[in-house]
LUMDRENMI-859087 format. One record per residue: x, y, z of N, C-alpha, C, O in turn; residue number from 1. Coordinates in Angstrom, 3 decimals. Example, Ala and Ser with C-alpha at 12.3 -4.5 7.8 and 13.67 -1.06 7.14 Angstrom:
<nodes>
+----------+----------+----------+----------+----------+----------+----------+----------+----------+----------+----------+----------+-----+
:       nx :       ny :       nz :      cax :      cay :      caz :       cx :       cy :       cz :       ox :       oy :       oz : seq :
+----------+----------+----------+----------+----------+----------+----------+----------+----------+----------+----------+----------+-----+
:   13.190 :   -5.690 :    7.800 :   12.300 :   -4.500 :    7.800 :   13.200 :   -3.300 :    7.800 :   14.236 :   -3.319 :    8.465 :   1 :
:   12.850 :   -2.250 :    7.080 :   13.670 :   -1.060 :    7.140 :   12.900 :    0.030 :    7.870 :   13.409 :    1.138 :    8.039 :   2 :
+----------+----------+----------+----------+----------+----------+----------+----------+----------+----------+----------+----------+-----+
</nodes>
This chain:
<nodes>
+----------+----------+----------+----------+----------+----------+----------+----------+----------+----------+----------+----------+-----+
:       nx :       ny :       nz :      cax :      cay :      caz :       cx :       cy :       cz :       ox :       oy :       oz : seq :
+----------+----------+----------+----------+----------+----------+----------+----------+----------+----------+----------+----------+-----+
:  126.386 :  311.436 :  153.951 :  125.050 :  311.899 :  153.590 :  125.164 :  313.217 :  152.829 :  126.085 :  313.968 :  153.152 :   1 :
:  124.189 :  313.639 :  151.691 :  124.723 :  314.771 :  150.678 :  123.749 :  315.514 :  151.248 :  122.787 :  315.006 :  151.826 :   2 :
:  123.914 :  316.625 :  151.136 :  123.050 :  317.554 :  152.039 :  122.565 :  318.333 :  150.635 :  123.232 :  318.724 :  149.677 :   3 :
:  120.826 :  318.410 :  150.968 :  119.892 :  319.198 :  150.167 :  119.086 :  320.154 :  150.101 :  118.408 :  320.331 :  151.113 :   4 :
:  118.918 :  320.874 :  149.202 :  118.542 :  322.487 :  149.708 :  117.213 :  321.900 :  150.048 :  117.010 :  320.686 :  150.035 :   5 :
:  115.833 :  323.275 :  150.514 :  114.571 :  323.364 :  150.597 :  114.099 :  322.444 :  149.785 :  113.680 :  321.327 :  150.087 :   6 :
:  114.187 :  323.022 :  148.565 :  112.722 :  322.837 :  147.738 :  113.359 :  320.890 :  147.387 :  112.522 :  319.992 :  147.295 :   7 :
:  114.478 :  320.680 :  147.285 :  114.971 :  319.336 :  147.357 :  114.339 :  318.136 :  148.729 :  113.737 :  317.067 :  148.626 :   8 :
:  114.674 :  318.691 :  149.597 :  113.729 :  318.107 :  150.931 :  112.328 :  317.895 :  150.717 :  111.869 :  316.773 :  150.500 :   9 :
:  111.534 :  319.087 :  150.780 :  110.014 :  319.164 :  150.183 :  110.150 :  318.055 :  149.406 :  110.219 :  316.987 :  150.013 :  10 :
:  110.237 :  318.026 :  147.600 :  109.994 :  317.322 :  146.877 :  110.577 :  315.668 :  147.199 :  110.177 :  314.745 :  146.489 :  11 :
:  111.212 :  315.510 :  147.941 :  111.782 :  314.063 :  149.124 :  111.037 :  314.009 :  149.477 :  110.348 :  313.155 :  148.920 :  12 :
:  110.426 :  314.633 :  150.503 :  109.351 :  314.345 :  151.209 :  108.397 :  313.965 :  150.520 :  108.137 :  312.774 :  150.689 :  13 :
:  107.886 :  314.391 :  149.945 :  105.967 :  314.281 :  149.634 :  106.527 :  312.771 :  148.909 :  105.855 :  311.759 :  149.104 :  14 :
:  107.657 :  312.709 :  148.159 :  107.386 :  311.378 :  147.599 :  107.303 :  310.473 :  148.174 :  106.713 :  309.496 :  147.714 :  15 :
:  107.828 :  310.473 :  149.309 :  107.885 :  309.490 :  150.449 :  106.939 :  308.993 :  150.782 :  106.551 :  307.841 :  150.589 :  16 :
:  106.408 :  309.950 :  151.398 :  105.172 :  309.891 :  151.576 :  103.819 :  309.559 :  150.958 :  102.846 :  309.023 :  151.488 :  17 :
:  103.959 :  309.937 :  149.898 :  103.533 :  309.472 :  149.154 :  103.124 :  307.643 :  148.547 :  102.118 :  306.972 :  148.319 :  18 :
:  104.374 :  307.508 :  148.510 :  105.092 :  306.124 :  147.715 :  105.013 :  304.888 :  148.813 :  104.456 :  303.791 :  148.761 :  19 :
:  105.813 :  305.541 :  149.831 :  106.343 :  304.825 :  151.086 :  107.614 :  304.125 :  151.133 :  107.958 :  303.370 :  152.043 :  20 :
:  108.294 :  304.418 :  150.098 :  109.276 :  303.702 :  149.526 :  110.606 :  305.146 :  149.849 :  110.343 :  306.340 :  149.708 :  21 :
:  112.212 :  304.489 :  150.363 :  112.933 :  305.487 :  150.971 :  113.927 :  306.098 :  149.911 :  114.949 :  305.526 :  149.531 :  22 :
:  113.501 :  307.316 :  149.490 :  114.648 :  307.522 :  148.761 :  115.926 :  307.896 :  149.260 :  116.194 :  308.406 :  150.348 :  23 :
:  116.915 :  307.478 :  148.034 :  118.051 :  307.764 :  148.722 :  119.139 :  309.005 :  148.045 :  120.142 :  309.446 :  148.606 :  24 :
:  118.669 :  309.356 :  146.839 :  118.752 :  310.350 :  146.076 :  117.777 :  311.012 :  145.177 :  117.067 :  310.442 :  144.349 :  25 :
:  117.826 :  312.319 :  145.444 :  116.746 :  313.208 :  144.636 :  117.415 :  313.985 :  143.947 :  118.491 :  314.398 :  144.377 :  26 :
:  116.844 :  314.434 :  142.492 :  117.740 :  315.272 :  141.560 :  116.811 :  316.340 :  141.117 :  115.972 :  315.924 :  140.318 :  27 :
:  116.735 :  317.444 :  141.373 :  115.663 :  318.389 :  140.599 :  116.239 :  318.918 :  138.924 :  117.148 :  319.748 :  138.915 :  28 :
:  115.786 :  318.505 :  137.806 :  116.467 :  319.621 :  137.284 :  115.743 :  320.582 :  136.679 :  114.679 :  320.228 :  136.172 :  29 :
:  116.062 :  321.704 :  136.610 :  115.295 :  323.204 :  136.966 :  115.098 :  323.109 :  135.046 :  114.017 :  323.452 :  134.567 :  30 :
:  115.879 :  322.776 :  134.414 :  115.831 :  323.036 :  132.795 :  114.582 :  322.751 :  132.388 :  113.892 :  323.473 :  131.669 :  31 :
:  114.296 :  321.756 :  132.816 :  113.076 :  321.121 :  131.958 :  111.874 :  320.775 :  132.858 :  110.802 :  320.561 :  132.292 :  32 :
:  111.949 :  320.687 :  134.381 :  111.038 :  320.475 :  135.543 :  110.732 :  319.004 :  135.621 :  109.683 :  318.398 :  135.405 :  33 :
:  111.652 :  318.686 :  135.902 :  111.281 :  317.384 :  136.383 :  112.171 :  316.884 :  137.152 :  113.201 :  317.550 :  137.261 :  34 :
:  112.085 :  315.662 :  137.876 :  112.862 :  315.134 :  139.087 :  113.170 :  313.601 :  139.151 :  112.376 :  312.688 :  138.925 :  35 :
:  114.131 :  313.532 :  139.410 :  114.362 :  311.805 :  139.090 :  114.640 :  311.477 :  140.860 :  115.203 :  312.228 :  141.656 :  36 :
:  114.095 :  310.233 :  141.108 :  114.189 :  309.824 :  142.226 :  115.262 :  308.268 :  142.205 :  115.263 :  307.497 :  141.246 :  37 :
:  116.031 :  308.086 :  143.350 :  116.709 :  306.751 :  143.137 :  116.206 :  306.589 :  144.438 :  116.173 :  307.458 :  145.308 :  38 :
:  115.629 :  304.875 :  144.563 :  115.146 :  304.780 :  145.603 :  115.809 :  303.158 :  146.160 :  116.003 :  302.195 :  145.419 :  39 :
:  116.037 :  303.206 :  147.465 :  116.541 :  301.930 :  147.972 :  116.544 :  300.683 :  147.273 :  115.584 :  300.620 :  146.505 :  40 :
:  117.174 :  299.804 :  147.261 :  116.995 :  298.216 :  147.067 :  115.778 :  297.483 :  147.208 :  115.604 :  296.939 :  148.298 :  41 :
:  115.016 :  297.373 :  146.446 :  114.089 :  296.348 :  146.798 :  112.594 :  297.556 :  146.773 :  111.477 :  297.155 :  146.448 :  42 :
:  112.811 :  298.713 :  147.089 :  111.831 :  299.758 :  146.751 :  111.306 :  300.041 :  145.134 :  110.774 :  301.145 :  145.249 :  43 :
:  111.188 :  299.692 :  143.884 :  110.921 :  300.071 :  143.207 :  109.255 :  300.175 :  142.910 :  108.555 :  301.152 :  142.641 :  44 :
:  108.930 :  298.752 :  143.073 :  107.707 :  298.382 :  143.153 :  106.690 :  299.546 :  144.253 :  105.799 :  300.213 :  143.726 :  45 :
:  106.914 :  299.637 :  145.482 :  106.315 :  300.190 :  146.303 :  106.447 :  301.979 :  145.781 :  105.500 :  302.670 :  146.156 :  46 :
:  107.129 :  302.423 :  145.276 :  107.727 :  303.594 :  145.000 :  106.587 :  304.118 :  143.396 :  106.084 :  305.214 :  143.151 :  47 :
:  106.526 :  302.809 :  142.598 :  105.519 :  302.851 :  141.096 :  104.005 :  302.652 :  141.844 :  103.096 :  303.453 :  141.628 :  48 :
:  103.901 :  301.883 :  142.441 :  102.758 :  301.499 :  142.922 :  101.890 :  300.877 :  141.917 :  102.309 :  300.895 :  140.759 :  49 :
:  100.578 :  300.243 :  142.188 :   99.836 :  299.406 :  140.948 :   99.454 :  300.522 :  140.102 :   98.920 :  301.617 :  140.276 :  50 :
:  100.037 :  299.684 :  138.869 :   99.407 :  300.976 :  138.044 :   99.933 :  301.887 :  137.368 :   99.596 :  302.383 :  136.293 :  51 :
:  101.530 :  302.266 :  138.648 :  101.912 :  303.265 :  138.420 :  101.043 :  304.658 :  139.200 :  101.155 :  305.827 :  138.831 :  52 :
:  100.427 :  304.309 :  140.018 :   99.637 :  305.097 :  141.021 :  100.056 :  306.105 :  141.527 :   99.588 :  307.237 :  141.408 :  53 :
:  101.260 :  305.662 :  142.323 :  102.000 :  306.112 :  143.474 :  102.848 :  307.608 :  142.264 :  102.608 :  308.812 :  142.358 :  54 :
:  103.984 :  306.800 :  141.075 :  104.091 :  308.410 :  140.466 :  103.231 :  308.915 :  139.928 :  103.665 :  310.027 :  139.627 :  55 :
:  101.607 :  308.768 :  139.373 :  101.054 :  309.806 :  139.081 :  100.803 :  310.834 :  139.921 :  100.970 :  312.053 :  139.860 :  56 :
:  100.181 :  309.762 :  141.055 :   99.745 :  310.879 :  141.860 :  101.184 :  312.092 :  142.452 :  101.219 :  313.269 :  142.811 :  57 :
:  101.922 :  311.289 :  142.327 :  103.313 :  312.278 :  143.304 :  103.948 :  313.333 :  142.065 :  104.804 :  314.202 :  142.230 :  58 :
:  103.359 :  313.026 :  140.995 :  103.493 :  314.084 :  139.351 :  102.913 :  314.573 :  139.409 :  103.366 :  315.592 :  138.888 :  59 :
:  101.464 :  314.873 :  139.864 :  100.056 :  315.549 :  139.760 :  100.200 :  316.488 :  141.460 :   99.679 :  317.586 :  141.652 :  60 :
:  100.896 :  315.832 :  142.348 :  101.163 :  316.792 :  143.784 :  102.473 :  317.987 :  143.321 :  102.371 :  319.178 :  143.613 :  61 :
:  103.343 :  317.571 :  142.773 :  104.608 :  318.366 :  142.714 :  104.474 :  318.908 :  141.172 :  105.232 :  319.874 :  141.095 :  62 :
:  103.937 :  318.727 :  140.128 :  103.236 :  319.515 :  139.067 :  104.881 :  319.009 :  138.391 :  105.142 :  319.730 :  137.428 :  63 :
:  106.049 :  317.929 :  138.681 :  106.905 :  317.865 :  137.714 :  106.621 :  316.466 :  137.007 :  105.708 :  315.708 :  137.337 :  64 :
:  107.378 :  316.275 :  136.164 :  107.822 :  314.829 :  135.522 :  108.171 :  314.241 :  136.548 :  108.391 :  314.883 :  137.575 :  65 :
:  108.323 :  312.653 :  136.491 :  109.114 :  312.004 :  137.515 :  110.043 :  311.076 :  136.464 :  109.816 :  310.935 :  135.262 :  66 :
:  111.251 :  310.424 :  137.299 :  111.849 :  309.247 :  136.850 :  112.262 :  308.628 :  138.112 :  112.283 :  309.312 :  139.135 :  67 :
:  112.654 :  307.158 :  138.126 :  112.618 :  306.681 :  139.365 :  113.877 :  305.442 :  138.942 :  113.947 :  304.801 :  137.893 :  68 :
:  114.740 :  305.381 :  140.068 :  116.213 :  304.496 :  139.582 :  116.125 :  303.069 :  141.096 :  116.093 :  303.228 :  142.316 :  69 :
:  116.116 :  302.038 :  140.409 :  116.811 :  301.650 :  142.104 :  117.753 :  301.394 :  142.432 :  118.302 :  300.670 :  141.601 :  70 :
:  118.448 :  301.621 :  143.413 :  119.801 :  301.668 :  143.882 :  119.959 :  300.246 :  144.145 :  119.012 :  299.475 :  144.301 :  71 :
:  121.230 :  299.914 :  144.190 :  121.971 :  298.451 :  144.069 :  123.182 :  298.549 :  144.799 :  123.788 :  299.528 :  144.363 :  72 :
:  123.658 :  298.133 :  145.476 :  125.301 :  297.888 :  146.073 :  126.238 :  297.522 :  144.748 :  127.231 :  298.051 :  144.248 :  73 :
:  125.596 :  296.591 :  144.492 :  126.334 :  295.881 :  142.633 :  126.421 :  296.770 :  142.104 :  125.388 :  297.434 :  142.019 :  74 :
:  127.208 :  297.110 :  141.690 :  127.867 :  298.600 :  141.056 :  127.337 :  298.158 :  139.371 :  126.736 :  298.997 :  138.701 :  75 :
:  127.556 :  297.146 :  138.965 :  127.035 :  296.440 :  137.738 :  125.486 :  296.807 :  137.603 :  124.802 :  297.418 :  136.783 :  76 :
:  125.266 :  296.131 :  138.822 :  123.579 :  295.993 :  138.693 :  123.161 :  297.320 :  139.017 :  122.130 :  297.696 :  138.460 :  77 :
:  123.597 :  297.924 :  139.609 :  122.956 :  299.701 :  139.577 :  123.199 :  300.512 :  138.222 :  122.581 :  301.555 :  138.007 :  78 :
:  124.134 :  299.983 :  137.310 :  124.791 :  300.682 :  136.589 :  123.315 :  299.699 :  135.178 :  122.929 :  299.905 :  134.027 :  79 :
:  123.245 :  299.450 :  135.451 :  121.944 :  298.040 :  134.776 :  120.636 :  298.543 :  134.780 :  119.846 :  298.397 :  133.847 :  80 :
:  120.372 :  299.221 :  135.983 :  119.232 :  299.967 :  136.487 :  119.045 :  300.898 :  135.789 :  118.027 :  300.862 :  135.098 :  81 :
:  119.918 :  302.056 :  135.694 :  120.260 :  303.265 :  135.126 :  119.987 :  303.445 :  133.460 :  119.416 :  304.306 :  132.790 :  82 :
:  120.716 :  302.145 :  133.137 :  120.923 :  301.854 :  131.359 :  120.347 :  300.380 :  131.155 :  121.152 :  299.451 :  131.097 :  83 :
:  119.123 :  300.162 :  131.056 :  118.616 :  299.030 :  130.964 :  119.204 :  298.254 :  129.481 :  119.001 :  297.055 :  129.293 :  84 :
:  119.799 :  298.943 :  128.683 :  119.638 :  299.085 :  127.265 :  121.095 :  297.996 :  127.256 :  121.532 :  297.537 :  126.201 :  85 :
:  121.563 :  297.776 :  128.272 :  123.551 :  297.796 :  128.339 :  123.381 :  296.259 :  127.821 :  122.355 :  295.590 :  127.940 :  86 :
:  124.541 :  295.863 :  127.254 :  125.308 :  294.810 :  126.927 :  126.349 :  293.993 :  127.324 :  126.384 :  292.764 :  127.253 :  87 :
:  127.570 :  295.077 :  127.933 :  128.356 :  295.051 :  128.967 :  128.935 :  296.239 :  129.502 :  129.039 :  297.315 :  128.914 :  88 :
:  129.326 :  295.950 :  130.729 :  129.652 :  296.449 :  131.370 :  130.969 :  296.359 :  131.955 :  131.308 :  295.369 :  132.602 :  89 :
:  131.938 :  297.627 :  131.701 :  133.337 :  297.036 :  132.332 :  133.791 :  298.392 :  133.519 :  133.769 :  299.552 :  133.109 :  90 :
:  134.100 :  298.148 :  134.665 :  134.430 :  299.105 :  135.688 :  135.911 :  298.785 :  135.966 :  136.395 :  297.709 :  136.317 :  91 :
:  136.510 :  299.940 :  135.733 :  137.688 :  300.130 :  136.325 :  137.998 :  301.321 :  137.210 :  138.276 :  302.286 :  136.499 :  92 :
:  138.053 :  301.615 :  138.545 :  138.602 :  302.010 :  139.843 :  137.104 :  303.054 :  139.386 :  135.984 :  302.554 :  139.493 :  93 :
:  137.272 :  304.401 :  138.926 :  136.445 :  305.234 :  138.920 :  136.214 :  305.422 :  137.151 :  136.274 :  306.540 :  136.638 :  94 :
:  136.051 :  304.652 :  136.651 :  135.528 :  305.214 :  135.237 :  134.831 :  303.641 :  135.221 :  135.051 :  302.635 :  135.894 :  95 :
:  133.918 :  303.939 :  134.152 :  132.530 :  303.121 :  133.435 :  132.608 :  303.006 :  132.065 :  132.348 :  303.889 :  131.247 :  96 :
:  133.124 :  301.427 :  131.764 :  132.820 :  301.952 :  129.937 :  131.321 :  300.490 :  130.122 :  131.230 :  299.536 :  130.894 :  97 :
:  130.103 :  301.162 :  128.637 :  129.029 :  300.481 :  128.751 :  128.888 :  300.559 :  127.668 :  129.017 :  301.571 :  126.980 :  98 :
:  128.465 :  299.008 :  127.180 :  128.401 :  298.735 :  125.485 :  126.858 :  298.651 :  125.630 :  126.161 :  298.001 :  126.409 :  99 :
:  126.527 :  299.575 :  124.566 :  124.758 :  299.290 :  124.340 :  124.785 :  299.282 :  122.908 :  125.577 :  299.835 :  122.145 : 100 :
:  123.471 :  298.332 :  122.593 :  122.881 :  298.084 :  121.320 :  123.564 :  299.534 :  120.405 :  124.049 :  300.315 :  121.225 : 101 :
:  123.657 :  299.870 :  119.454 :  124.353 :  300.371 :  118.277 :  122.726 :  301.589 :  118.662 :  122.723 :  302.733 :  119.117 : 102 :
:  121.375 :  300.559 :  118.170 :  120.009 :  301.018 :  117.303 :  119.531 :  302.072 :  118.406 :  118.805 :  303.025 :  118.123 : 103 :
:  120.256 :  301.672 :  120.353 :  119.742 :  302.301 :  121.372 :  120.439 :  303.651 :  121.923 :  119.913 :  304.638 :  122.438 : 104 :
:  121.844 :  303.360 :  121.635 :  123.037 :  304.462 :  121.904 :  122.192 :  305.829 :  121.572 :  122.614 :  306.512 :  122.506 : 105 :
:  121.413 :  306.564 :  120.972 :  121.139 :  307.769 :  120.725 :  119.935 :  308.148 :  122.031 :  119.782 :  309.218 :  122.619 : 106 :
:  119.147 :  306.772 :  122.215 :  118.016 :  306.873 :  123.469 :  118.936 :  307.031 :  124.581 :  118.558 :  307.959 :  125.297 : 107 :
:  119.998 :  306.479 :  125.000 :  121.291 :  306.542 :  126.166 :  121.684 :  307.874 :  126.628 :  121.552 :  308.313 :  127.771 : 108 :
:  122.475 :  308.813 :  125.010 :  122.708 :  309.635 :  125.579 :  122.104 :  310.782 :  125.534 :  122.551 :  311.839 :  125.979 : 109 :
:  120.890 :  310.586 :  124.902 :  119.743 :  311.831 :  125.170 :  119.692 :  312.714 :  124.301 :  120.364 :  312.368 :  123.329 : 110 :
:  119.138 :  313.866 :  124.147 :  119.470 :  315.640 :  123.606 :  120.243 :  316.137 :  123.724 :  120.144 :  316.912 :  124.676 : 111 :
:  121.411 :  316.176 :  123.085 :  121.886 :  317.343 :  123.895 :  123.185 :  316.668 :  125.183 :  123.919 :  317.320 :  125.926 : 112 :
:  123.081 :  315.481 :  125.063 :  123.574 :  314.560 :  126.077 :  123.046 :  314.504 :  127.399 :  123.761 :  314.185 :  128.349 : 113 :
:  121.857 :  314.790 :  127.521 :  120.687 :  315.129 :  129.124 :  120.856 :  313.889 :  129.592 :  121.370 :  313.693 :  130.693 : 114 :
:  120.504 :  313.069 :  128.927 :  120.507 :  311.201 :  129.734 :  121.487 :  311.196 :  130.003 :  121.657 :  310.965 :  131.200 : 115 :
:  122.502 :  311.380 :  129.337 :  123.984 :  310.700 :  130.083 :  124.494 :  311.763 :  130.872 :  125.516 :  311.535 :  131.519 : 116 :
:  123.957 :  312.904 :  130.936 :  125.073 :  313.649 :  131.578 :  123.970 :  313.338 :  133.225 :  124.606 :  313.552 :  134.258 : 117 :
:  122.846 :  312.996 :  133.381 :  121.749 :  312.605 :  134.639 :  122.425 :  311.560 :  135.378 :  122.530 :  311.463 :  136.601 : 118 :
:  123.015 :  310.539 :  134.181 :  123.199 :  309.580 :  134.875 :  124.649 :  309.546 :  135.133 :  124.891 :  308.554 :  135.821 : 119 :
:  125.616 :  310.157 :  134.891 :  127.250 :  310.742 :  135.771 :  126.592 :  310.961 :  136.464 :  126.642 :  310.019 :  137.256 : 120 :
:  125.808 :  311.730 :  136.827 :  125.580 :  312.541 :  138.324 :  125.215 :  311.491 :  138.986 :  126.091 :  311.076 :  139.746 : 121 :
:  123.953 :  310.730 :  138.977 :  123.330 :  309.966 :  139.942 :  125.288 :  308.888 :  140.282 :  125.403 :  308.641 :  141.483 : 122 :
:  126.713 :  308.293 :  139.302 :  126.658 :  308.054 :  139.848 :  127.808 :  308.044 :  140.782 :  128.189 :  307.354 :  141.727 : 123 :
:  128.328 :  309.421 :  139.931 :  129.292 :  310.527 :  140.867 :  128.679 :  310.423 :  142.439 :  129.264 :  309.960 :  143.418 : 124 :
:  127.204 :  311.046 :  142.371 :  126.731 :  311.341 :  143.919 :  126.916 :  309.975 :  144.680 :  127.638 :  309.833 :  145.667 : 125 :
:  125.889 :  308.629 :  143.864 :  125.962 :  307.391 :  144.892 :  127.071 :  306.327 :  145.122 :  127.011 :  305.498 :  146.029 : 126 :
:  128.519 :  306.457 :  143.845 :  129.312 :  305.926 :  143.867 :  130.284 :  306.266 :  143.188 :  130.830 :  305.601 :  142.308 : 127 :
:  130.541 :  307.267 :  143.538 :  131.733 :  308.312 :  143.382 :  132.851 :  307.569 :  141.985 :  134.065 :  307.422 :  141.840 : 128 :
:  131.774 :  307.297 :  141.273 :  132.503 :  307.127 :  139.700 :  132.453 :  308.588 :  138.537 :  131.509 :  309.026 :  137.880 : 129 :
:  133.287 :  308.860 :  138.598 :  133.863 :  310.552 :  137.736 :  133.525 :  310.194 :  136.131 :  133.399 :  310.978 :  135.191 : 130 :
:  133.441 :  308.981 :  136.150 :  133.531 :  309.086 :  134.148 :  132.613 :  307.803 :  133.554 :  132.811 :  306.596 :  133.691 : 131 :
:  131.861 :  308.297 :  133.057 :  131.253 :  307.426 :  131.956 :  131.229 :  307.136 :  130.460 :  130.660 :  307.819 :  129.608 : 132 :
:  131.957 :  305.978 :  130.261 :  132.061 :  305.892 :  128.253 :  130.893 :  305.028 :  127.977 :  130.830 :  303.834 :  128.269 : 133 :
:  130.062 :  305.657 :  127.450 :  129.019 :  304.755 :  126.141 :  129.815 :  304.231 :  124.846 :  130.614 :  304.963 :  124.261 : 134 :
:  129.547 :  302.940 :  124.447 :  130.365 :  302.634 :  122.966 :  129.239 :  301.846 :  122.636 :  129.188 :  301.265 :  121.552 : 135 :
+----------+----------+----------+----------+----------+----------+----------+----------+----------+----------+----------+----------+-----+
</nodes>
């Protein structure tokens, strides 16, 4: 279990609560204010709510952005979650190489590399993979 400061707990909480749906990783990042949530298997739906309900309102309580991931055991299929955009996918022991569309690769790795460097983390923290190649 990864242990999380204050204001990390708080912002866990209310979403929870919120949503009803269990997260299992929370990411604050302070740069830009916003928070990405990864939430259990089978939680996504309950977590968006109709509408998209559930994150407005939990955007409009905590005054950040939200993003929301669902977690998978399938290292594939979590890795699918993350990069909807993917083509294939090849895992070897702790590194990730992921072929995406040519036209999408710039939406992947973000500004600045913000998307891709979010998503090492989420999956360093949930599955202790150290390296990610986009091609």
């Amino acid at each position: 279990m990864r242990e999380f400061d204050t204001e990390t707990l708080y912002t866990l909480r209310v979403f929870e609560d919120i949503t009803g749906a269990e997260v299992r990783d929370c990411i604050i990042n302070k740069n830009n204010g916003s928070v990405v949530f990864v939430v259990e298997n089978g939680k996504m739906g309950l977590a968006i709510g109709r509408n998209g309900s559930n994150i407005k309102m939990a955007e409009k309580l905590l005054k950040k952005h939200i993003k929301v991931y669902e977690y998978s055991e399938n290292l594939e299929e979590f890795i699918k979650n993350l990069i909807p955009h993917i083509r294939r996918v090849e895992i070897k022991e702790d590194k990730v190489i992921v072929w995406v569309d040519p036209r999408k690769k710039g939406s992947v790795i973000g500004k600045a590399g913000s998307n891709i460097n979010l998503i090492r983390k989420i999956l360093e923290r949930n599955c202790k993979i150290s390296k990610l190649e986009v091609r």
